[in-house]
Backbone as JSON, one array per atom type, in Angstrom:
{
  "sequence": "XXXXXXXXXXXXXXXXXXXXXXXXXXXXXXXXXXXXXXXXXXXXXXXXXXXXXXXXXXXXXXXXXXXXXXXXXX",
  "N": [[-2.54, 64.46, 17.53], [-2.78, 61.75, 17.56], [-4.16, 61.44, 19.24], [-6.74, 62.7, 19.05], [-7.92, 60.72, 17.26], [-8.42, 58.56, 18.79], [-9.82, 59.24, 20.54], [-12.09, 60.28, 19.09], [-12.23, 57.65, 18.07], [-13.63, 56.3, 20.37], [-15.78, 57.69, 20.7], [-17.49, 56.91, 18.8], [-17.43, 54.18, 19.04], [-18.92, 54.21, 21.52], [-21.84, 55.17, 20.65], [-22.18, 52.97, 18.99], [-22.49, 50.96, 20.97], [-24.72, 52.65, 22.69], [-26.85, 51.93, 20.22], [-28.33, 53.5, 18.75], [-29.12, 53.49, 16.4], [-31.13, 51.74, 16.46], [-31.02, 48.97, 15.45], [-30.68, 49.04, 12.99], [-28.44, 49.79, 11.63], [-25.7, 47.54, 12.39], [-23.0, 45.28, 12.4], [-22.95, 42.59, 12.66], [-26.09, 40.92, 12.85], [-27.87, 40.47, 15.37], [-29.51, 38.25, 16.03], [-27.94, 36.07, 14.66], [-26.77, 32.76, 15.65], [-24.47, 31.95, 17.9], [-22.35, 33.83, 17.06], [-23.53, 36.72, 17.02], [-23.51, 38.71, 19.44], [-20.7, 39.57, 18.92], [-20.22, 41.89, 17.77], [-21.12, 43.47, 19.24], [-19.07, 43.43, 21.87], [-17.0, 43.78, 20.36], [-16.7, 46.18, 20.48], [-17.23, 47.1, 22.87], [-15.1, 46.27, 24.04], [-13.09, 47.89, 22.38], [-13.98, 50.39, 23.39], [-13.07, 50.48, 25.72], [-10.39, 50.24, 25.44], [-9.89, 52.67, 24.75], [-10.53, 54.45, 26.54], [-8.52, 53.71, 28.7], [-6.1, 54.82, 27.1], [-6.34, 56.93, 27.63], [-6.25, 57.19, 30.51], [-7.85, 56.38, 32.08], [-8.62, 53.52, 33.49], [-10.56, 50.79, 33.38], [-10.41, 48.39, 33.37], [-9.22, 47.46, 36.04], [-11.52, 47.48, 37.64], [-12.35, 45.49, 39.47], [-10.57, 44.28, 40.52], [-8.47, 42.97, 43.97], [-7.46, 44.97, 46.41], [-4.03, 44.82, 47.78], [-2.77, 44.38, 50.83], [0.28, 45.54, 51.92], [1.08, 44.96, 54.36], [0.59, 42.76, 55.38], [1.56, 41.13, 54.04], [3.84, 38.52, 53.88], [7.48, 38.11, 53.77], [9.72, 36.04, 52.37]],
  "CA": [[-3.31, 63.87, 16.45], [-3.28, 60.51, 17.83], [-5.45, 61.64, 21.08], [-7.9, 62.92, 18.84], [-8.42, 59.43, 16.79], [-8.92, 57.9, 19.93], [-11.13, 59.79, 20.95], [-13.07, 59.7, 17.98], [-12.73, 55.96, 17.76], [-14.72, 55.89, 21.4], [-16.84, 57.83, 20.55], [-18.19, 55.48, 17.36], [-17.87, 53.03, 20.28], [-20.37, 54.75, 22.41], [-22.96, 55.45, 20.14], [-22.63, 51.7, 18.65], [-23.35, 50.4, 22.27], [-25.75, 52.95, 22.87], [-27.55, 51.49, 19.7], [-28.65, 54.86, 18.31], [-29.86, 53.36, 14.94], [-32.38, 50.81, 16.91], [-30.82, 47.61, 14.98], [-30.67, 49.04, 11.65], [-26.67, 49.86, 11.67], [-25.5, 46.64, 12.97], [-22.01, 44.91, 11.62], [-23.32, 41.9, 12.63], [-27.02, 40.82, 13.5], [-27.96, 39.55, 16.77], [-29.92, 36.83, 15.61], [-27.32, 34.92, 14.03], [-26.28, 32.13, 16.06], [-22.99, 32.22, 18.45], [-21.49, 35.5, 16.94], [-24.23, 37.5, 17.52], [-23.43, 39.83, 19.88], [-19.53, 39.71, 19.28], [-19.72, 43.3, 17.41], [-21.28, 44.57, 20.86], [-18.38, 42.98, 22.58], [-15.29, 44.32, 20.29], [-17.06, 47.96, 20.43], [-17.33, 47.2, 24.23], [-13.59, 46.26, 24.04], [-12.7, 49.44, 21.86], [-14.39, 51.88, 24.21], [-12.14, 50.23, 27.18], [-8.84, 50.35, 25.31], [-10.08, 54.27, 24.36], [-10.72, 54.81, 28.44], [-7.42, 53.65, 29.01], [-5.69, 55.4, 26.82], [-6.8, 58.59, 28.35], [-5.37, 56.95, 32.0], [-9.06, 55.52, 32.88], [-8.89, 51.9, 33.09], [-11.91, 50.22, 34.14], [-10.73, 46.66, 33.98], [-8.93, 46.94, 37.07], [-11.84, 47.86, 38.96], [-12.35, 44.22, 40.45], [-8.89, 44.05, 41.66], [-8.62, 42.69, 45.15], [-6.12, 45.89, 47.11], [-3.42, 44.15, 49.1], [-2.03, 45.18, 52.1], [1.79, 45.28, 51.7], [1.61, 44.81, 55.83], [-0.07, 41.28, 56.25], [2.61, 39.84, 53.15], [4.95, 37.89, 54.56], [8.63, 37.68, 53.03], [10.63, 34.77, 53.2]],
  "C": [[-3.81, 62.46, 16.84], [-4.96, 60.87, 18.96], [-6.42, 61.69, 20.34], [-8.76, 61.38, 17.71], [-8.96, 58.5, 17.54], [-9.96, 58.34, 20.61], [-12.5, 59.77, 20.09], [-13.41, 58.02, 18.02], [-13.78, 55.46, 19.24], [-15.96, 56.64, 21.5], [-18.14, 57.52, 19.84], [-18.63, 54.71, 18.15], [-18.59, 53.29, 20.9], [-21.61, 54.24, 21.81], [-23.03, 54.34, 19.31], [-23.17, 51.19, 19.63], [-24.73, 51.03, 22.64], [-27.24, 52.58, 21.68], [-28.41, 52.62, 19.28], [-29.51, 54.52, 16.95], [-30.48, 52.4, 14.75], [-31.81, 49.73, 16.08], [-30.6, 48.1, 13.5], [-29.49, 48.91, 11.16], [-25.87, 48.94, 12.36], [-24.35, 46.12, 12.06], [-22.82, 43.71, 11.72], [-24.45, 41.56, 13.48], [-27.38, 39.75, 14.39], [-28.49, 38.2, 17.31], [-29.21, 35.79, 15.11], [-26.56, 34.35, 15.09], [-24.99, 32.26, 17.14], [-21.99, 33.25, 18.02], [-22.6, 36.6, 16.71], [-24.05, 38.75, 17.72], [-21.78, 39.9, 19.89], [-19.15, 41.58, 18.53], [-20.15, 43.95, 18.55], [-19.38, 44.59, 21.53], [-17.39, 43.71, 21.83], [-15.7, 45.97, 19.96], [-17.27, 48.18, 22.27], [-15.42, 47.21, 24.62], [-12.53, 47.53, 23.32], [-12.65, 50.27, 23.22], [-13.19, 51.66, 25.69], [-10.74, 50.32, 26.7], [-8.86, 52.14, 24.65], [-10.18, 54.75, 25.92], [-9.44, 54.65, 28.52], [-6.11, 54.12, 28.35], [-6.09, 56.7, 27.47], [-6.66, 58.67, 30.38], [-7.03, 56.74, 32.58], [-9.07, 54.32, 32.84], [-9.83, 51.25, 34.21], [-11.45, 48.89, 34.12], [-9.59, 46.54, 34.94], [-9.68, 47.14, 38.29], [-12.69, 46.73, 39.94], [-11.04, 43.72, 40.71], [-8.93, 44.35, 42.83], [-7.61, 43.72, 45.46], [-5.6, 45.07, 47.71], [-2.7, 44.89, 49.78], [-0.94, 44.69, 51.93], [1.98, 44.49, 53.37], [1.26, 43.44, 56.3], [1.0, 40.4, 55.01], [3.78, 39.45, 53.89], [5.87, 37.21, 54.0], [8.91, 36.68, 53.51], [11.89, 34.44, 52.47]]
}
């Protein structure tokens, strides 16, 4: 039951980013000053904590790999 709320809830998140209802369906409009675009942003932040629930996580994909073999204990 949960899986499928989550799933639902990214999929709201999609189709808010994808902007499906050209500006008309907007929580908050983009013109106003310094919060603007923060309903992009916590429907951008949804859709990534809905990816990662489902074992996709995209915000580690600028993580530097390290080589266990060049660390040097001490």
């Amino acid at each position: 039951m949960k899986g499928i709320l989550v799933f639902c809830l990214g999929i709201i998140a999609v189709l808010y980013l994808l902007n499906i209802g050209v500006g008309v369906i907007e929580l908050i409009p983009d013109n106003v000053p310094l919060v603007g675009n923060l309903d992009e942003g916590g429907a951008a932040t949804l859709l990534l904590m809905c990816l990662r629930y489902f074992g996709i996580d995209l915000t580690k994909i600028f993580e530097k790999k390290t080589d266990r073999k060049n660390i040097i204990e001490v």
